[in-house]
C-alpha angles and dihedrals in degrees: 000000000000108000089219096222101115128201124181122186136162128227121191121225122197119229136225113269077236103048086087108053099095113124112268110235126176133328091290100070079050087062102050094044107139087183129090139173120252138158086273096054126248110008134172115202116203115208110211129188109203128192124222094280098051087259109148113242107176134332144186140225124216141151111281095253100059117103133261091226099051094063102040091100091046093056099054087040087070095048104115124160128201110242119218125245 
């Protein structure tokens, strides 16, 4: 019983001055980094799509410094609802 009316919004979250300091190995931990430089420091923004009742129906995790907009697609790519029966 999903109310169809989607919102999706972002928060930032700032991070610990120690939540950077793992060993950087390879291109692949590049690719998973949920932390980004802003003017307030480390931040981590996490991108939510909500449904009409304020349910959580996917999200993402970036670095604080990527762009909503960048992501949109990504979000309600995620979006994925059990069938009954």
């Amino acid at each position: 019983d999903v109310d169809w009316l989607v919102s999706v919004d972002s928060t930032i979250t700032r991070a610990h001055q120690h939540a950077a300091g793992a060993r950087k190995k390879g291109q692949a931990l590049q690719k998973r980094r949920s932390l980004g430089r802003s003017r307030g420091g480390l931040t981590t923004k996490i991108h939510l799509a909500c449904d009409g009742h304020g349910r959580p129906l996917s999200f993402v995790v970036t670095g604080g410094n990527i762009n909503d907009c960048t992501q949109f697609e990504q979000v309600l790519a995620q979006i994925s609802v059990r069938r009954p029966g």
